[in-house]
N, C-alpha and C positions, 0 to 999 in steps of 0.2 A: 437419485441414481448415484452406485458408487465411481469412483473414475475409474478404476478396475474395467466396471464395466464399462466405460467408454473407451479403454483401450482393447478390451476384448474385441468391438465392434470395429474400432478399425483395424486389429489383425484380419477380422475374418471378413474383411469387405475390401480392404484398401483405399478407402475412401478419405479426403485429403479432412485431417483431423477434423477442423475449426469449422468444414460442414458440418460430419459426427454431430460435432456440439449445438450449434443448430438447428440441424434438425430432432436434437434430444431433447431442446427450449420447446420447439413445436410441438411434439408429445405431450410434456407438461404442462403447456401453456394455451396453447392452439395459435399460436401466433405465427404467424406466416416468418417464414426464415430470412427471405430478403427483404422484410422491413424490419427483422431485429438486427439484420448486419447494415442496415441504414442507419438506423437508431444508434449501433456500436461505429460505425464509422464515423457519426457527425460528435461522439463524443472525443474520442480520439483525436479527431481535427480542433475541437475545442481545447483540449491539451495541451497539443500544438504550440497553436495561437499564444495562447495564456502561458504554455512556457517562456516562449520567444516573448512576450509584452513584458512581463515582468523579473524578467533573466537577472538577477542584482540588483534590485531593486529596493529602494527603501518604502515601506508602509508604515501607515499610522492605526493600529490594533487598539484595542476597545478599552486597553488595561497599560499599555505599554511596553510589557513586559518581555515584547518583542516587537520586531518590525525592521530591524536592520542588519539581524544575520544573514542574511543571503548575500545584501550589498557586504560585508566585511569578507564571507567567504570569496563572494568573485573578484573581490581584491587582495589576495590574500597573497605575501609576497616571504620565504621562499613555498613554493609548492610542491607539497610530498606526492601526492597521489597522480593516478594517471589522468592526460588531459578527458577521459568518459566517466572516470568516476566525478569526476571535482564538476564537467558539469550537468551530472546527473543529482550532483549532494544540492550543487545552487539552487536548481529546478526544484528540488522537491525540501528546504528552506523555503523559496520564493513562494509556491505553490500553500505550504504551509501557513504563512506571515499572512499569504492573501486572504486566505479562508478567516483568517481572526479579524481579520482588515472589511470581512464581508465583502468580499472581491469574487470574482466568478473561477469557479471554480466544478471541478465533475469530482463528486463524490464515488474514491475506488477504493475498496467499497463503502467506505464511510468519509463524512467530510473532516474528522479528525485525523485521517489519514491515509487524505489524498496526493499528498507530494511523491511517493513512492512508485506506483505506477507510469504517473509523468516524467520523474525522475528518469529511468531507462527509455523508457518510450524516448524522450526527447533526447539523450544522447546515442540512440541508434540513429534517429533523424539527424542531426546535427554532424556528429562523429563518422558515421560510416553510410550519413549521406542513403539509409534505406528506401529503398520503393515502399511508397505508401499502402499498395495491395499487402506484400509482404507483412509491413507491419501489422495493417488491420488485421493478417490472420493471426499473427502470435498476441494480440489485443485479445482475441475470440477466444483464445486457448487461455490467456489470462483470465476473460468472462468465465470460461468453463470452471475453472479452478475454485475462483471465490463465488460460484451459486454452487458447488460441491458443499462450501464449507456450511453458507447459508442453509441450504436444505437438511445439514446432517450435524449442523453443529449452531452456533452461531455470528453474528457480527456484530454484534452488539459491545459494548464497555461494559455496558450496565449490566450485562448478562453473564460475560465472559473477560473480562479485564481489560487490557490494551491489548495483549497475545490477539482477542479474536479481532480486534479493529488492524494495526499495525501488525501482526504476525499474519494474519491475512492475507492483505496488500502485499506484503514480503514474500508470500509465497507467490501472489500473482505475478508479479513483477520478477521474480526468479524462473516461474515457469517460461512469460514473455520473452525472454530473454534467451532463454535456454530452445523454445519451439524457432523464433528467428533465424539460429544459427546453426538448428541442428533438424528442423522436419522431427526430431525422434520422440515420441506421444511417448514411451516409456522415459527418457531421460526426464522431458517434464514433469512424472510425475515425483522423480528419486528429487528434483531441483526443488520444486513446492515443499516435500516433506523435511529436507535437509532444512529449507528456511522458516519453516513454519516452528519446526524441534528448537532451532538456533532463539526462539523469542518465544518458546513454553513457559509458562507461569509468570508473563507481566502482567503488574497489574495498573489500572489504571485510576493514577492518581493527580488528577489536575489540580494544578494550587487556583484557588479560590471558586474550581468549576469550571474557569474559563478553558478554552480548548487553543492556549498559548504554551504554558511552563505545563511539562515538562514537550507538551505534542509537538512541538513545530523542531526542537532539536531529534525527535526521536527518527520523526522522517528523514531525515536528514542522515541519522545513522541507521535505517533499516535501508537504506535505497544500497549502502553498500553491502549489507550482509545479504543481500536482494542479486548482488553482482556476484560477490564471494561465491553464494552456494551454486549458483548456475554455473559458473566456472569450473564447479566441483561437479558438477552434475556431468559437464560439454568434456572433463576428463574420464569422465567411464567409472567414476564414485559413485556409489550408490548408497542410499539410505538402506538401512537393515530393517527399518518398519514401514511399511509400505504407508502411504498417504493416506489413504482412508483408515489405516488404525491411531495413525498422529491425527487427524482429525478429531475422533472420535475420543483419543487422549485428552487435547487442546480440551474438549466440551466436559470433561470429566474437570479437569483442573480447571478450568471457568468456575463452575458449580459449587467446585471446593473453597473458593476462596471468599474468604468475610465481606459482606457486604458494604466493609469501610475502604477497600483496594477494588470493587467495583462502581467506579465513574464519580462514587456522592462527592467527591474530595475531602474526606474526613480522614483518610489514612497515607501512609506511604509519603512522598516529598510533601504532600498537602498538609500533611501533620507537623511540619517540623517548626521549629520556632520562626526562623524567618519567613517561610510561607505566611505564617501567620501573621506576622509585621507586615508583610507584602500584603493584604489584604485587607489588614485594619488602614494601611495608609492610599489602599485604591478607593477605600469608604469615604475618609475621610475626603482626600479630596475630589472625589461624586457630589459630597454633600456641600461642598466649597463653591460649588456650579450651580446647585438649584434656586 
């Protein structure tokens, strides 16, 4: 289904969106509606959780390559940003570092690019102090958004570059945001398509495979272009290409691009000479251990 037409259904019902979506799962799926909004709620609380446990926190990741930028961000002394962005960047850093660290983590929609989501999630929670109903429904409406893209496009790396993994999330995470503070199923949709446009044509190039360099800083910076575009959305900006044709863009430019920019790490930063250093010297000392 297009989101088009899930906004078409709730003009012509007035039905509180995040059911919409819902009951549009149960159509597709046969899945009874109040156990996929259990299902999305016990993820959400896993979020949570795993925000607040690992908030700055230092990890030890598989390659090294990361694991204590969150800890340097949430000390970071003077600070530019507002107190929601900065810790919404930590959260989804922290979130990022964990997933490489094999840490628990909810993949949204992918586990390379799960910090984004939690990122806002947990400074509405923290920040402005949300009721957790609230949240779960602007969660649903972030569900709705990335099984749009799923169904009509992809989420894959390997399929669609990093745009469909992290441009993604970025849109979810932009719509969450944008349904929280505003109930408006149209703004959500202009917020998605603005964030989704804003990370057209990444591609996805992990140095040596691993889903550290460049993934965990990228979270990091889509959580705010995730803040940006909803901001633009919640001012009455609107996208001039409606979401479902950037979707359908986003899949076109996936398709298009060489099979060395989607996920194998043969191109893009994975190609460069020090990636390469970086990789020959993760080998070597592997081989120093066996």
């Amino acid at each position: 289904m297009k989101f088009a037409e899930l906004i078409e259904i709730w003009q012509n019902t007035n039905l509180e969106f995040s059911e919409i979506i819902l009951a549009q799962e149960m159509i597709e799926t046969g899945r009874d509606p109040e156990k996929v909004k259990q299902v999305l709620s016990n993820l959400l609380r896993v979020m949570l959780e795993e925000a607040e446990k690992n908030f700055g926190k230092r990890f030890e990741t598989l390659t090294g390559l990361t694991g204590d930028d969150a800890y340097k961000l949430a000390n970071v002394k003077p600070r530019m940003m507002s107190n929601f962005n900065h810790i919404a960047m930590v959260v989804a850093l922290s979130m990022g570092e964990s997933n490489a660290s094999m840490g628990r983590i909810v993949a949204c929609p992918t586990a390379g690019s799960c910090g984004v989501v939690p990122g806002v999630a947990y400074a509405l929670w923290e920040v402005e102090k949300a009721n957790f109903d609230d949240l779960l429904k602007a969660f649903i409406v972030a569900s709705g958004i990335g099984n749009v893209v799923a169904k009509r496009a992809t989420l894959s790396g390997a399929a669609g570059g990093c745009q469909a993994e992290i441009g993604t999330a970025t849109a979810m995470a932009s719509g969450l945001l944008t349904y929280y503070y505003s109930k408006d199923p149209i703004r959500v949709g202009h917020a998605a398509a603005l964030a989704l446009k804003a990370l057209m044509g990444l591609v996805c190039d992990p140095v040596g495979g691993f889903v550290e360099v460049p993934c965990v800083k990228r979270n990091g910076n889509a959580v705010n272009v995730a803040i940006a575009t909803a901001e633009m959305a919640l001012a009455g900006i609107e996208s001039v290409i409606p979401f479902d044709e950037v979707v359908e863009a986003m899949y076109e430019v996936g398709k298009s691009l060489p099979e060395s920019l989607r996920e194998t790490g043969l191109g893009g930063i994975a190609a460069t000479k020090t990636a390469k250093e970086v990789v020959e010297k993760i080998r070597e000392n592997w081989k120093g251990t066996e």
